[in-house]
C-alpha positions in Angstrom: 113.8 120.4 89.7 112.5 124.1 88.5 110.3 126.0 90.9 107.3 126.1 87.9 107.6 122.1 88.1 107.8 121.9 91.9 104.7 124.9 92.5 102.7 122.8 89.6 102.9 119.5 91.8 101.8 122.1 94.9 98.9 123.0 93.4 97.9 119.6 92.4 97.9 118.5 95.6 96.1 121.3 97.6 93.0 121.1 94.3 93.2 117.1 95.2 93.0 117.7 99.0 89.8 120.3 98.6 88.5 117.5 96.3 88.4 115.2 99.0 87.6 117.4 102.0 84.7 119.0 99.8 83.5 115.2 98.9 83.7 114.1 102.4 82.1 117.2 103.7 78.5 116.7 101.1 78.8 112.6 101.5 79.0 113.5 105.0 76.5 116.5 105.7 74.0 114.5 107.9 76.7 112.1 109.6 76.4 112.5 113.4 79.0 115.5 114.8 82.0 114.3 116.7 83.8 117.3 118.4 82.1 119.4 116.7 82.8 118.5 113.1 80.5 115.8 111.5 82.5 113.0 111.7 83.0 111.8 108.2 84.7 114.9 107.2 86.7 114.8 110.4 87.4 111.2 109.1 88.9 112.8 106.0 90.7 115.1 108.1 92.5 112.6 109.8 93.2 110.9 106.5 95.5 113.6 105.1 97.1 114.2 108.5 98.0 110.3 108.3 99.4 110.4 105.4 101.0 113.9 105.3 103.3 112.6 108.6 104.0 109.7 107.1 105.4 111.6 103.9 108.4 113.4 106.2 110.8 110.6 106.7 109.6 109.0 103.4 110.9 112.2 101.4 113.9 112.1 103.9 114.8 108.6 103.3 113.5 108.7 99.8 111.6 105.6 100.0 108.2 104.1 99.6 108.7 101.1 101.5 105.9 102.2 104.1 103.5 103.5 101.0 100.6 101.1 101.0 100.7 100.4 104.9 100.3 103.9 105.7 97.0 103.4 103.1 96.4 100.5 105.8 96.7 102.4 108.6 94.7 105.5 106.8 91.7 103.4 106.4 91.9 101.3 110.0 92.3 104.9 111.2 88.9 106.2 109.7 86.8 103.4 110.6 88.0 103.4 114.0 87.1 107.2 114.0 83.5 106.7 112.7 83.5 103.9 115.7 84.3 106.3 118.2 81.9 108.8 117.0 78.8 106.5 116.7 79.6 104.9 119.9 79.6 108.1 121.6 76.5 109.7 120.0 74.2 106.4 120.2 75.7 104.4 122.9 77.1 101.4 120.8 77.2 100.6 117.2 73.9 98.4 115.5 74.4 95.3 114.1 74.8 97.2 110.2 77.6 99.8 111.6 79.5 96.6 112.9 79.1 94.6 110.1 80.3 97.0 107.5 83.8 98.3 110.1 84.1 94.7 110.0 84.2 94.0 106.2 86.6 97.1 105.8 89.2 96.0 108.7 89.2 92.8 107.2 90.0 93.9 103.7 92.4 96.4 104.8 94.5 93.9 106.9 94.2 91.2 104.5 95.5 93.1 101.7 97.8 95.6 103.8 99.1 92.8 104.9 99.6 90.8 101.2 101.1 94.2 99.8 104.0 94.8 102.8 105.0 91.0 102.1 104.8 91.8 98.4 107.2 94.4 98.3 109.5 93.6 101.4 110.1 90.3 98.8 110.3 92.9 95.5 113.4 94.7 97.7 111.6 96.9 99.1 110.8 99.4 96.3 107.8 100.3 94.0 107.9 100.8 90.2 105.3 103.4 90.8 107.6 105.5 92.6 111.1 105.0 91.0 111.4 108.8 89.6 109.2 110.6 91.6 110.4 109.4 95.4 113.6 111.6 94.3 111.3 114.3 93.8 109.6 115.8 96.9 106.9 117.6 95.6 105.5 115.4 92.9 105.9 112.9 95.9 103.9 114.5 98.1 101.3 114.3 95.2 101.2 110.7 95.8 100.6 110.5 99.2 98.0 113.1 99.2 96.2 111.5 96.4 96.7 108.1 98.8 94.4 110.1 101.5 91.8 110.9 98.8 91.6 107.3 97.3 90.9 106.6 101.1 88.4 109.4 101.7 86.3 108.2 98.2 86.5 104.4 98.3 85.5 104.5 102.0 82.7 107.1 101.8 79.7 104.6 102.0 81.2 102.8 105.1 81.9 105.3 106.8 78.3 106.9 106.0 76.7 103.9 106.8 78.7 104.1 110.4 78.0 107.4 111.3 74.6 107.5 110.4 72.3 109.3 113.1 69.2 106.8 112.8 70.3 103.2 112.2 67.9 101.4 110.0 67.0 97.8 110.5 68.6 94.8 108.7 66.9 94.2 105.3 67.2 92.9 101.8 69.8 95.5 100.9 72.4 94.5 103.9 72.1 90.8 102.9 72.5 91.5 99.1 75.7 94.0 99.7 76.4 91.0 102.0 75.9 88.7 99.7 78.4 91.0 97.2 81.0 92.1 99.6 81.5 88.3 100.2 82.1 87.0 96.2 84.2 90.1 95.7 86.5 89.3 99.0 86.7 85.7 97.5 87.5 86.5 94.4 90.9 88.8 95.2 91.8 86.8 98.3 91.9 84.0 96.0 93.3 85.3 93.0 96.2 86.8 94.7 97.4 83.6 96.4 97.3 81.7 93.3 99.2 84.0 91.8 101.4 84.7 94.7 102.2 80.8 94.6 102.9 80.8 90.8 105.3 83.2 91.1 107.1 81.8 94.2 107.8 78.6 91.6 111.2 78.8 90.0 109.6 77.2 87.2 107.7 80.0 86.2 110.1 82.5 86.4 108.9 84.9 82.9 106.0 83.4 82.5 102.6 84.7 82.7 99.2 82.7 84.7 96.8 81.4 83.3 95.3 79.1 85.6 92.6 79.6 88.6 90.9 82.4 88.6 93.6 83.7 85.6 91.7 81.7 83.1 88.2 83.2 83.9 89.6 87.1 83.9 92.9 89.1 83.1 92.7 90.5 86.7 90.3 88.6 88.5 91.7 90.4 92.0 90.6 93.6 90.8 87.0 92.3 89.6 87.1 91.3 93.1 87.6 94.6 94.7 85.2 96.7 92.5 82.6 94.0 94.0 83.1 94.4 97.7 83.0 97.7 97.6 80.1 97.6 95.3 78.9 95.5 98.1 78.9 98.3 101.0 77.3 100.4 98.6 74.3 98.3 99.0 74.3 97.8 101.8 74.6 101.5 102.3 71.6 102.4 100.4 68.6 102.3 102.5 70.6 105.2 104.4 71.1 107.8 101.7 70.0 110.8 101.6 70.7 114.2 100.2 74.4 114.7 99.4 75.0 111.8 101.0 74.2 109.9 97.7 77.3 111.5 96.5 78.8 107.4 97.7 77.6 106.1 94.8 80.9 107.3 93.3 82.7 104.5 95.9 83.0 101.7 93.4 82.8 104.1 90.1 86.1 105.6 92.0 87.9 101.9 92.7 86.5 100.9 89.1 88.0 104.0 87.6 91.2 104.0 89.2 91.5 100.3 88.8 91.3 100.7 85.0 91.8 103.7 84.2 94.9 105.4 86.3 97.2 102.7 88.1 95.6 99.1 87.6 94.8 97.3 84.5 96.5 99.9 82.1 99.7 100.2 83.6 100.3 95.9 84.1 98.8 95.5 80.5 102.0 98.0 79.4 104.3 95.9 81.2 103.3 92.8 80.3 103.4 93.9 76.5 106.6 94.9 76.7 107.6 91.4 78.2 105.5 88.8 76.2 104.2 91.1 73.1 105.4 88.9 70.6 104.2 85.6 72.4 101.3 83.7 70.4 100.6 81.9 74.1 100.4 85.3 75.4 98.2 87.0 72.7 95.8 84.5 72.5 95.2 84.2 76.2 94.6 88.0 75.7 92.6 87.4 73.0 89.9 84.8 74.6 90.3 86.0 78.5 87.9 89.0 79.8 90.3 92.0 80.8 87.8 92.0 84.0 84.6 89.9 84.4 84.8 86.8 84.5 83.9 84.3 82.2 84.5 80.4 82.5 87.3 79.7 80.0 86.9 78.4 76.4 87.8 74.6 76.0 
């Protein structure tokens, strides 16, 4: 590893972590102040700390075993935060500010939760991280890039949460409701039928196609773009200002879902596995990548 390639992967991740902060700081601008910080940027704070300590042993031990559950723990850690702060500055948290911590402790422990079992079973290691665990600095990338998916997915519930003047339940809360609900369904679902299709020895190298795998190529990730879509609305009545900088939430989950580690990367592995399958090429051919649509009969 030269020095150039080792400062290169420095500078990445202090331009990502001034992304973030700077991000958090305008979504944030008229978020209550907790200690004397307003608390969504102090939430983002907190979010790079997180993950920066739990870098150390990982670069020690050279592992990634712990990578997604420290993304748990960074988002539990944020809401929490933003709890804490509106509880303190208005005495409890409205019926919205619970709601919405709600829907995000859900998802995070759900899916925290599915992902630790998922790769406990894989052996323990990630694909993602096979060359550059060995490689400190362009590992450290990773985690602090982890912090920043946190800090921009999470923007509009934690905005919503710290909010100085609650507003009252309306047609926006139950729509985002409404949203957050179908797109929770949708990946909670998805990922069980495919976690049981894979646990069957009988499918060992094949591809699904069933459930929700007939109406979309990745039906769990339609499903996360929607619940965070969700919160958005939900969020809306509340921004203002730079804090309308949240509507890049979902366009951030959407964009890295499809663009930068989701759809892309599984559609390059699964060509390299079933290319040359006419089963698999025409299921590619008549199956959204990511809406769904009811399968062709």
């Amino acid at each position: 590893m030269s020095f150039a390639h080792a400062g290169r992967s420095l500078i990445i991740a202090v331009i990502a972590a001034n992304i973030g902060l700077a991000f958090a700081w305008g979504a944030g601008s008229g978020s209550i102040v907790y200690s004397g910080v307003p608390a969504v940027l102090l939430c983002a704070v907190v979010a790079f700390a997180v993950n920066w300590l739990a870098f150390i042993p990982a670069a020690l031990f050279q592992s990634d075993r712990f990578y997604d559950t420290t993304g748990a723990i960074t988002y539990l850690t944020g809401i929490a935060l933003a709890c804490a702060a509106a509880i303190e500055a208005n005495g409890s948290l409205d019926v919205r500010s619970g709601v919405v911590a709600g829907m995000v402790a859900v998802w995070t422990i759900r899916l925290g939760s599915f992902l630790f079992t998922r790769i406990h079973a894989a052996g323990g290691t990630d694909v993602r991280f096979e060359k550059i665990k060995v490689n400190p600095p362009r590992f450290f990338v990773a985690w602090t890039l982890q912090a920043v998916w946190v800090i921009f997915t999470a923007a509009a519930a934690l905005v919503v949460i710290t909010a100085p003047e609650p507003q009252p339940l309306g047609a926006f809360f139950w729509a985002g409701a409404a949203l957050w609900v179908i797109g929770f369904a949708f990946e909670v679902l998805a990922d069980e039928q495919k976690r049981r299709f894979k646990a069957d020895p009988a499918n060992r190298g094949r591809f699904i196609t069933t459930g929700l795998w007939a109406w979309s190529q990745h039906p769990n990730y339609f499903g996360e773009i929607t619940l965070w879509t969700g919160i958005l609305v939900i969020a809306l009545p509340q921004l203002s200002g730079w804090s309308w900088l949240v509507i890049a939430s979902p366009l951030f989950v959407a964009l890295l879902l499809t663009r930068v580690s989701g759809t892309n990367l599984l559609d390059a592995i699964a060509k390299r596995r079933w290319g040359d399958d006419p089963a698999w090429q025409a299921y590619r051919r008549d199956t959204p990548v990511l809406f769904p649509r009811p399968p062709r009969t």
